[in-house]
TORTOR-794976 format. One record per residue (C-alpha): residue in one letter; z, y, x. Coordinates in steps of 0.5 Angstrom, whole numbers, plus 500, padded with zeros to 3 digits. Layout:
N
aZYX...
//
This chain:
369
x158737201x159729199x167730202x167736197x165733191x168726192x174730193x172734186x171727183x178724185x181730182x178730176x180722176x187723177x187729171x184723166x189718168x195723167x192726161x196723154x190720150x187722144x191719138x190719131x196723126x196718120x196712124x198714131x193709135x189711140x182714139x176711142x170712139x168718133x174722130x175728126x178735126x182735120x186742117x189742111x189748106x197747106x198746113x197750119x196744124x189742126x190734126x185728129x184724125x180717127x173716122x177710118x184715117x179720115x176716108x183715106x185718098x192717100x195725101x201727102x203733095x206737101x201737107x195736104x193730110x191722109x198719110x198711111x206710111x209714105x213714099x212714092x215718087x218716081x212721078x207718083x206723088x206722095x210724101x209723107x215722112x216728115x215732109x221727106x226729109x226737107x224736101x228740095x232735089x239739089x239743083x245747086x240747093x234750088x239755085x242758091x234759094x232762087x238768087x235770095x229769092x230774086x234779090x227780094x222780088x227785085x227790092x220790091x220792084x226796084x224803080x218800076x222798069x227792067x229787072x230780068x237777072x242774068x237772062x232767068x234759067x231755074x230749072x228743078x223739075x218733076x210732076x211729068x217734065x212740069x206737064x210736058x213744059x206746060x203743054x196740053x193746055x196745062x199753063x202752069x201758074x202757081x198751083x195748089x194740088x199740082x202745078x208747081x211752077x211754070x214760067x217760059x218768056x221768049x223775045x230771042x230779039x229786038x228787046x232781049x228775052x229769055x226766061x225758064x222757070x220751072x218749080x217742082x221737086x221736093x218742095x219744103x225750101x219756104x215753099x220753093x221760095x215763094x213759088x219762085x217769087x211768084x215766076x219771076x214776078x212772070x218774068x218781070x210782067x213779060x219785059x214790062x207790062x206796055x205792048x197792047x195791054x190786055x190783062x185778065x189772066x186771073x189779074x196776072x195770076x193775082x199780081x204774081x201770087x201778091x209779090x210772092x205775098x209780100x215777100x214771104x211777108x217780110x220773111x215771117x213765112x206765116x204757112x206760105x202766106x196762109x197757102x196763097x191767101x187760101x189758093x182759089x185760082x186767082x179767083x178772088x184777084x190775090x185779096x184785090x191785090x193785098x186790099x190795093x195794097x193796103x189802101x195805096x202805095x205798092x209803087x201805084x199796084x204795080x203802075x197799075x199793072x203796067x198801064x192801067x185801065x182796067x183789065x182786072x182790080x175791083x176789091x170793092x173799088x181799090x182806087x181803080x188802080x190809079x186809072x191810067x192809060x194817058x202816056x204819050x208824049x215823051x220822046x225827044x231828049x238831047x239834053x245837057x245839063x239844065x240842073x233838076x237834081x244835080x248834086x252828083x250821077x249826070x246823064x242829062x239825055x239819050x233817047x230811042x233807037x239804037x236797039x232800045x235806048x233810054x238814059x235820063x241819069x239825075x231825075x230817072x229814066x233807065x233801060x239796059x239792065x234796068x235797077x232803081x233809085x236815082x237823086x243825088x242832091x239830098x240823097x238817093x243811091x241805087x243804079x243799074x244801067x249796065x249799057x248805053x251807047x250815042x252819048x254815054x252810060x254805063x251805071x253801076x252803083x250797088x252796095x259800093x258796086x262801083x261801075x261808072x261811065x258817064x258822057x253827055x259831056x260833063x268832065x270825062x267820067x270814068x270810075x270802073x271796080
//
């Protein structure tokens, strides 16, 4: 036995003289007496830090850690050096990123009314340009330690708007993406959400950080999911979305948004998202062709004023610049109404991008590349 356990003592000496020691992440010395676990909300390590590191109120803006060795921003913001190097200051950079970013929130939206496009500015700003486009009441939308993006609507006219967006500098280009994600959604809810809706700021909030939930989801981005689920200042809204979600189909979420009931989704009570306003009665459509679901791309009406009109294309009704899924026949194809006219559209099939233009009279189509 005493062989035995000198030989058990031996092995476990040579473990712990092999073993590496315990260092502190922010100033990378050896720990020999107490030290603390450290995890970020911005970050999914678990880091030790010794007690003098831990009492640090240097933190890098990115990770969220007590940071020793940084750079200081013209803006005052601190980075530390692994984050430095990915951070994001091409415009050019920041644009590409925004238009992948678009395509995805488009996707998911596709069908629920007008997709802003062309009309959306991305603009990439530092910590004071954030604070002077956000005013003195401070309206920025996606937050974590600082504002880091804000989204500016304005009606130019009649039904045209005008969207800036502004994300903050130096950000990791995951985490760039879904604040972009997060202030299109701004965008859409601004040319979509019906007149005299009265949404709570928290649910507008809630809806915007779930678009950007969803499509950091379908891009495995499991450190931007964490961040939005842990971000407290939807104030819950964010889990009533995601549980929304996860009970009904994201097509009735984002009905909900637009002419639901209530102001704010209840997480104990998810089916509250297909309460309702009563739509009113639809407007009154020149009509041309009796079939349900014709079997090719028909305009079947045109409605509303010469400002906002309405095009019955197959079984869907489009606005200018308007993206969603129309029947045809047995299939779907997928159509952006480019403009409409007294008895005409102009459609663009996307994929093929063939533009169309269809008359209320049928046999005078004419196929545009």
């Amino acid at each position: 036995m005493r062989v035995l356990l000198g030989l058990l003592l031996l092995f476990c000496g040579l473990i712990s003289a092999g073993a590496d020691p315990l260092r502190c992440a922010v100033c990378n010395q050896t720990i020999t007496d107490k030290f603390v676990w450290q995890i970020s909300h911005l970050s999914l390590d678990k880091r030790s830090v010794c007690l003098p590191c831990s009492k640090l109120t240097t933190l890098c803006f990115v990770c969220g850690f007590p940071v020793k060795s940084y750079t200081t921003l013209e803006d005052g913001r601190l980075i530390c050096e692994q984050d430095a190097p990915t951070g994001l200051t091409s415009p050019q950079d920041a644009e590409q990123i925004f238009r992948e970013t678009k395509r995805d929130v488009m996707r998911i939206l596709a069908g629920a009314g007008v997709l802003p496009d062309r009309n959306v500015k991305v603009l990439l700003v530092d910590k004071r340009q954030m604070e002077r486009a956000a005013g003195p009441l401070g309206k920025g939308h996606a937050k974590q330690t600082v504002t880091m993006g804000l989204t500016s609507s304005r009606l130019v006219k009649n039904d045209d708007w005008e969207h800036t967006i502004c994300v903050l500098d130096h950000l990791p280009p995951s985490r760039f993406a879904a604040v972009c994600a997060h202030e299109y959604s701004h965008a859409w809810i601004a040319e979509n959400v019906r007149k005299g809706r009265k949404l709570d700021a928290d649910s507008m909030e809630g809806f915007c950080e779930w678009i950007s939930y969803k499509v950091m989801s379908q891009r495995n981005e499991a450190l931007e999911k964490k961040i939005i689920l842990e971000n407290e200042y939807t104030r819950g809204q964010i889990d009533a979305f995601v549980k929304a979600d996860e009970n009904f189909r994201s097509y009735e979420v984002i009905k909900w948004i637009k002419e639901g009931v209530d102001n704010q989704i209840d997480s104990k009570d998810p089916s509250r998202v297909l309460a309702l306003e009563r739509e009113p009665a639809g407007p009154l459509w020149i009509t041309s062709a009796p079939s349900p679901v014709p079997s090719t791309l028909m305009l079947r009406g045109i409605s509303g004023s010469a400002n906002r009109r309405f095009a019955l294309i197959n079984d869907r009704t489009l606005l200018t610049n308007e993206t969603a899924k129309v029947r045809v026949g047995d299939t779907n194809v997928v159509l952006k109404c480019l403009a409409i006219g007294t008895n005409w559209a102009t459609v663009r099939i996307l994929g093929a991008e063939t533009n169309i233009q269809l008359f209320l009279n049928p046999g005078r189509e004419r196929t545009q590349r």
